[in-house]
N, C-alpha and C positions, 0 to 999 in steps of 0.2 A: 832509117828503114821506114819505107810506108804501108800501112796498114790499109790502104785506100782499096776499095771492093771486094776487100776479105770479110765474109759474113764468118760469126762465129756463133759455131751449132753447140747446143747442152746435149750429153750422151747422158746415159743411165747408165750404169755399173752393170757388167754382165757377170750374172750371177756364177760360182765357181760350179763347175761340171764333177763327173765322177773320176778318181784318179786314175790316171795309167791302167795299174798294177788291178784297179775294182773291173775294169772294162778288160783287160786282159784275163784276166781269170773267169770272167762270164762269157767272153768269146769262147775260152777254152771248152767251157762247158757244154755251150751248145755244138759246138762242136764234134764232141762225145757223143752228145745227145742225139747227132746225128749219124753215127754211125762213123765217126775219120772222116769223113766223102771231103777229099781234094778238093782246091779249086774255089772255094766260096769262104774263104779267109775273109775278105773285105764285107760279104755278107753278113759274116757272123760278127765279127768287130761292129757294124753298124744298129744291129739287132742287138748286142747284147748296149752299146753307150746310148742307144734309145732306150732300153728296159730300165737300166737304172737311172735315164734322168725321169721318166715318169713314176720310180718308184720312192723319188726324191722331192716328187711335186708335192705340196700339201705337208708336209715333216712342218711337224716346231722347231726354228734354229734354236740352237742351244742357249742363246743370249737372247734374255729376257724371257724364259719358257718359263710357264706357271703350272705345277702339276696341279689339276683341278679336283684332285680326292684331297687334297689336303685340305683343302678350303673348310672351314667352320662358321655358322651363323649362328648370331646372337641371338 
């Protein structure tokens, strides 16, 4: 097998999204929020998995988080 003119690209890791079940339950909401009104399911699904990735932006991941009131100087 040749590998002749095959460039090989480096990805970055795409970061994990908000689950199903977090984006379905915030679709719902807005939804409510707007009164039931038909018809804009995919609007709401899209508004609410934008809200929570921006609410997600900036977060300490869990691994390697330092709470910084702990912190003590000599």
């Amino acid at each position: 097998m040749s590998t002749k003119g095959r460039k090989t690209v480096a990805t970055e890791a795409i970061p994990p999204g908000p689950s199903h079940d977090a984006i379905a339950k915030r679709a719902y909401e807005i939804w409510l929020g707007r009164g039931g009104e038909p018809g804009r399911e995919v609007e709401n699904w899209l508004e609410a998995e934008r809200e929570l990735r921006e609410a997600s932006k900036g977060r300490p991941k869990a691994k390697g988080r330092r709470d910084r009131g702990s912190h003590v100087e000599a």
